[in-house]
N, C-alpha and C positions, 0 to 999 in steps of 0.2 A: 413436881412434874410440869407446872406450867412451865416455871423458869427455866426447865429444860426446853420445853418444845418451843419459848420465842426464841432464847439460844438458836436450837437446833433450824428456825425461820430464819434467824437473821442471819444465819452461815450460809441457808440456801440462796438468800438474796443476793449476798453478797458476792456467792459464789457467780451468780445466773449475769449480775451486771458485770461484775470480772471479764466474763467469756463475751458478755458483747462487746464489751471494750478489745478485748484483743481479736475477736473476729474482724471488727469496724477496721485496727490496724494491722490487723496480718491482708484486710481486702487493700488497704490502701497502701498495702506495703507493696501489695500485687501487682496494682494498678500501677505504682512509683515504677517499679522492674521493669514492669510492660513500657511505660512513657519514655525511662533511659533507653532499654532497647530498640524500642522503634524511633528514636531520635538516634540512635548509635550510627541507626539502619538509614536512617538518613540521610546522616553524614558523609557516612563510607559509599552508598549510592552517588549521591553529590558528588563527591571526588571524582565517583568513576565516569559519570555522564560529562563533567568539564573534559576528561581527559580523551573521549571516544569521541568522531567525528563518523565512523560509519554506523549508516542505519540500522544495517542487521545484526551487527557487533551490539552494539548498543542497546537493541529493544531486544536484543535473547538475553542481555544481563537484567534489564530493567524489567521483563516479567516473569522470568526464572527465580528475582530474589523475592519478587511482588507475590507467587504463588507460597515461598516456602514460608514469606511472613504471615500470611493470612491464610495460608494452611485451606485454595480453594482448589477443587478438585481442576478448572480451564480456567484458562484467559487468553481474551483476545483484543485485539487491537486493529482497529480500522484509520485508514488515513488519503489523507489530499496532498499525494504528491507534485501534485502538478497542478501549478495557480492558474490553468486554465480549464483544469476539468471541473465538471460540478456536480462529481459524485465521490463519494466515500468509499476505498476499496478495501478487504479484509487484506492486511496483509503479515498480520503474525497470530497465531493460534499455537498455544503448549496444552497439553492437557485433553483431557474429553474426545469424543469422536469428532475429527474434523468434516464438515461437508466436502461429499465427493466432488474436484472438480477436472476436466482434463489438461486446462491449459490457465493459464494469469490470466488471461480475458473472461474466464469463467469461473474467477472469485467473485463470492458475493459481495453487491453495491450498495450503497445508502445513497440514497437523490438528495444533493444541500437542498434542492426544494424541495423535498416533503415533508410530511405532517411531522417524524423522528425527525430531523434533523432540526426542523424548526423549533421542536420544542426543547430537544435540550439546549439550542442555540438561547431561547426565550428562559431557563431556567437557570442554567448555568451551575449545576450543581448536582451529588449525586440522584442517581434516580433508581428505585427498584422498578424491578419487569410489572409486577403490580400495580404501580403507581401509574406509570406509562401505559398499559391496557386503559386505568380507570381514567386518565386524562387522556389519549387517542379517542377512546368509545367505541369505535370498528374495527373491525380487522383488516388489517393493511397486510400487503404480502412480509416492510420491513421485519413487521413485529412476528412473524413466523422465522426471517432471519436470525433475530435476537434468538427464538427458541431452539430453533435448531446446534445454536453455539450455545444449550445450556446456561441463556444469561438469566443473573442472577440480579445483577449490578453494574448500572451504567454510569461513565463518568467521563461528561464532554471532554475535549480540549481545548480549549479555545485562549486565541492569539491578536491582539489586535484587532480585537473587537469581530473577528471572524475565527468560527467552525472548522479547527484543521484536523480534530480526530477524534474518535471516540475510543474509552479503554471498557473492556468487557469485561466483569468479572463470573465464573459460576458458582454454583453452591459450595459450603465450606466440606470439609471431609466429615465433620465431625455433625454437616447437617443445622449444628447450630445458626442462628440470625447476624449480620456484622451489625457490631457495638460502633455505642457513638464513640467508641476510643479508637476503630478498624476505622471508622468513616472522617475524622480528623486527621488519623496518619494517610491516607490514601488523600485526601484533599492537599496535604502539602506535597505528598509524593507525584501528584497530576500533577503541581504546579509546575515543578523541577523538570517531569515528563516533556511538561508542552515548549517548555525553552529548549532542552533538548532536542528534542523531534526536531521543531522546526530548525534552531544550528546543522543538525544534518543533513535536514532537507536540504539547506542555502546552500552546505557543502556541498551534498552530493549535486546541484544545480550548476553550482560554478564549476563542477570539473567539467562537467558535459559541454557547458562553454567553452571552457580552455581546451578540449578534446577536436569541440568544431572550430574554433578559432585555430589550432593548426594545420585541421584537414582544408581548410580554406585557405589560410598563406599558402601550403604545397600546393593544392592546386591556381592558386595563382602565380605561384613559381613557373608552375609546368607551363600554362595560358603562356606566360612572359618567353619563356622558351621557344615554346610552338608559331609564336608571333613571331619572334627574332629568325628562327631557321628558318619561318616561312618566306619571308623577306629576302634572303641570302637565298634561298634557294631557286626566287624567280630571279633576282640578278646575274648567278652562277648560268639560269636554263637559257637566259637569255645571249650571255656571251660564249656559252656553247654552240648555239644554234648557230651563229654566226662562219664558225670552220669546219662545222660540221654540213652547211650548203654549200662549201669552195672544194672540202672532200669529193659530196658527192658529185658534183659538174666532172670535176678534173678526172672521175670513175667511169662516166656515162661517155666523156670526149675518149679515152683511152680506150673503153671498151668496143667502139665505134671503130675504131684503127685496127680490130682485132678481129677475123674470124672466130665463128661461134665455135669450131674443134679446136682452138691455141688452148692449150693449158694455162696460158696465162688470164685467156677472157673467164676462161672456170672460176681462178683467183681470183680476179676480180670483183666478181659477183658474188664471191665468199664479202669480200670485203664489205662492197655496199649493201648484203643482208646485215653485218655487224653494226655499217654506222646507222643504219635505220631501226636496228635495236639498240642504237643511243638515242636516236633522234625520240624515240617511242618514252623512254625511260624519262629522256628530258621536259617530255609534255606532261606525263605523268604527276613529274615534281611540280609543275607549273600549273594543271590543272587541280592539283591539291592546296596551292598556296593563293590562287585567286578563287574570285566567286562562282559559284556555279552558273550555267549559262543555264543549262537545260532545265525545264519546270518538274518542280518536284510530282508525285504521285502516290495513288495509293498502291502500296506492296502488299503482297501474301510472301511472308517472309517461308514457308514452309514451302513453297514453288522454288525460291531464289534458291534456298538451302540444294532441295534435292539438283537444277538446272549446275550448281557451282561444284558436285559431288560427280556427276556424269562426268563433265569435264578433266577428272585426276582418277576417275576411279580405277580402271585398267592400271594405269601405272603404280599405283597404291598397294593391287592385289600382285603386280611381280616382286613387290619390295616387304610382300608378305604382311598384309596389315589392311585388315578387315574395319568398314564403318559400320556401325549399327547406328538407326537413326529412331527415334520417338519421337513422331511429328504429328502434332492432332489436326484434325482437319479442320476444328471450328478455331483455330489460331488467330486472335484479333489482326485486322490489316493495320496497317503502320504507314504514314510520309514517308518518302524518303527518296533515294535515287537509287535505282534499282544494281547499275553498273557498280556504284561507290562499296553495296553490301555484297557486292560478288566477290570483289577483292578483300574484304575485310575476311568474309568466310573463307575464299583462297589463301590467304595469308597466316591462316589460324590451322589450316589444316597441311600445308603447307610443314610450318614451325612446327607440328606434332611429328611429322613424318620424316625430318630431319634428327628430332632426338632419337628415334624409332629405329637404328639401324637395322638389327635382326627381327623387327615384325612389332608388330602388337596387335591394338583396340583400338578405335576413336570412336566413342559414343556420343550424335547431337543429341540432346533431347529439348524441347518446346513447353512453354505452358503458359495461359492466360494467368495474369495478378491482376490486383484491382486497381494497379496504376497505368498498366499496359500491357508488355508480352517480355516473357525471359528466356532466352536458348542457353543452355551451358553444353560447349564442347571439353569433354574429359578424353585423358588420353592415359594410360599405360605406361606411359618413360620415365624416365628417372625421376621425373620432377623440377622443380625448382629449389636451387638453396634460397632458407628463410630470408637471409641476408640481403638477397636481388628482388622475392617479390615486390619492394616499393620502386626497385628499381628500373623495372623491365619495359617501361613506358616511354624512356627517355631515350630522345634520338641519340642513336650511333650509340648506346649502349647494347651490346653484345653476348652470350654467354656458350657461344658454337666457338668451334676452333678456328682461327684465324684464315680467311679467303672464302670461310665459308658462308660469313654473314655478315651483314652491314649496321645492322641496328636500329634500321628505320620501320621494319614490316609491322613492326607492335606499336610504333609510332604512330606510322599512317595509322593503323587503322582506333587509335584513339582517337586521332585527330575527324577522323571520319566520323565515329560513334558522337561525339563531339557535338558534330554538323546537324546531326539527326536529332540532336537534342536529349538522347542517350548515354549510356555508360557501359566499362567495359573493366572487369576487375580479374583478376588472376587469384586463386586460390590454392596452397598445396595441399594432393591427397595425399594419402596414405600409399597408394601407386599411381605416380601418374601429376601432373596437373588438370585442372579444369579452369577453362574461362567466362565467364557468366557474362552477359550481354543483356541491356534492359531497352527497352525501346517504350514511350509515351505510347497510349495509346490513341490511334487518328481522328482527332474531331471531326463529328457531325456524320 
């Protein structure tokens, strides 16, 4: 009986270390699976972050794969887009309840100077929400941010020795703690993260460069333009003026030889109303192309508006085509020369009531912004083809039927807008054009 039951001990021993032996390598076998695959997941991540150059492409792969590897209920991601802000904005969230917010301005922020940012800045490495409580010590409003996204797990970005994002992660599904084997893959996957981020960042920075870098040649195309016609055009007013005084003398001597009942003195004075509506046209071009004499003032653009609307409206309402106007009364005043914005609105309203044959709408409407004051006049007609809105600026470009227009009225009055130290953009609606109009608003 003995020799049976050390037998029957020494099979149980043998048995008991057997199984810790294969427990030990079926854990490590575990662990080996887990290490290939999240090195797999590395790799094929890698590839894809070299190959993406946009930001939202890019951080919907890189926390959509981050969530299914680590199996967390959210993650989010905050970032410094811009090397002159010096806050941290939420800008991607999967998962969990997002915080309500109505507009991009009113995602949540991290201040680079405060207490969070400084310290993961000072740490540099993963942090749980608990650790962060016990080394803040107070309650900061940040650290309710963290809560409210559910953080579980914080994990700076950092580039150059500076704070460019932080990665959020929440609790896992399963509820369980992240293992030092979750918090090694996620320290090389931050690494990859922050090279990439910031590659898009530079991307997406250099195109906005090369974006304003051509709105700037066009408009100094246009400057170059408006210079040159301007010039031709006082040359041109000047050797007009000239036959058009030998006109009128030779009309005034003629009409003098003439009884006021001759049908010819009637003709006559047809005449010299026409040359005096060149002579008028020709000041025009002239008083557009030199300086202005008269001293600027301060405008209530919403007086000019209604004063330039009296002026056409009768003729407006036989051509069937009703103005409605939205003009507030407390409409910041503006610089400027009062006569110059009367033309620019007659020319506007004008050009809508030409595409307008059988009737419409012309709605102004006004509103205060925090850089000045904006009018946008909308109209009813056909519109603009896409084609011509860049084009609708440029003198003697046209888009009426031939005798009916000249192509300078959109001209002028950029060139006007111009003067004022304003803007004047064309936009197509869905019926209709509208023209938006920006004016500085008047110091002191």
């Amino acid at each position: 009986m003995r020799v049976e039951r050390r037998v029957s001990e020494s099979v149980d021993l043998f048995r008991n270390a057997m199984e810790y032996k294969i427990n030990r390598l079926t854990l490590a076998n575990r662990r080996l699976k887990q290490k290939i695959f999240d090195l797999y997941t590395i790799i094929e991540l890698s590839r894809k972050l070299n190959s993406v150059l946009d930001l939202e492409v890019l951080l919907a792969q890189m926390l959509s794969s981050l969530v299914d590897q680590l199996g967390t209920r959210s993650i989010a991601i905050f970032l410094r887009r811009d090397p002159k802000q010096d806050k941290l904005t939420l800008f991607k969230f999967i998962g969990g309840t997002r915080p309500q917010s109505s507009t991009k301005r009113d995602q949540p922020q991290l201040s680079l100077g405060g207490k969070l940012c400084r310290l993961f800045f000072s740490k540099k490495e993963p942090l749980l929400l608990e650790e962060i409580q016990s080394l803040v010590k107070v309650d900061i409003p940040e650290i309710r941010i963290l809560q409210n996204l559910e953080c579980k797990l914080c994990l700076p970005l950092i580039s150059r020795e500076e704070l460019v994002g932080i990665l959020i992660l929440g609790p896992k599904k399963t509820n369980r703690r992240f293992t030092d084997g979750d918090l090694e893959f996620i320290s090389v996957l931050t690494d990859l993260l922050t090279v990439a981020v910031e590659n898009a960042i530079l991307y997406e920075n250099q195109k906005k460069i090369n974006a304003k870098l051509k709105r700037t040649q066009r408009q100094l195309i246009q400057s170059e333009k408006l210079a040159a016609l301007g010039q031709l055009s006082a040359s041109l007013a000047h050797e007009i003026n000239n036959p058009l005084g030998i006109i009128k003398n030779y009309i005034l001597i003629l009409s003098e030889s003439l009884n006021q009942d001759d049908l010819n003195h009637h003709n006559l004075m047809m005449i010299k109303e026409e040359v005096d509506r060149i002579a008028r046209i020709v000041k025009s071009l002239l008083d557009f192309s030199r300086p202005e004499k008269n001293k600027v003032a301060l405008l209530n653009l919403s007086s000019i508006v209604k004063q330039t609307i009296m002026l056409i409206e009768k003729e407006f309402l036989t051509k069937n085509i009703r103005i409605k106007t939205h003009l507030p009364e407390d409409l910041c005043q503006v610089m400027g020369w009062e006569d110059q914005l009367k033309q620019v609105f007659l020319n506007l309203l004008v050009n809508s009531k030409d595409f307008m044959p059988q009737g419409g709408e012309i709605t102004i409407s006004a509103r205060n912004t925090d850089q000045g004051v904006e009018i946008e006049f909308a109209d009813t007609g056909p519109g603009i083809p896409d084609e011509n809105i860049c084009r609708i600026f440029e003198p003697f470009f046209t888009t009426k039927q031939e005798g009916k227009g000249t192509g300078l009225g959109l001209w002028i009055c950029y060139g006007i807008m111009q003067k004022h130290g304003g803007t004047i953009r064309a936009k197509r609606k869905k019926t209709g054009t509208s023209f938006v109009l920006t004016w500085p608003k008047a110091q002191g």
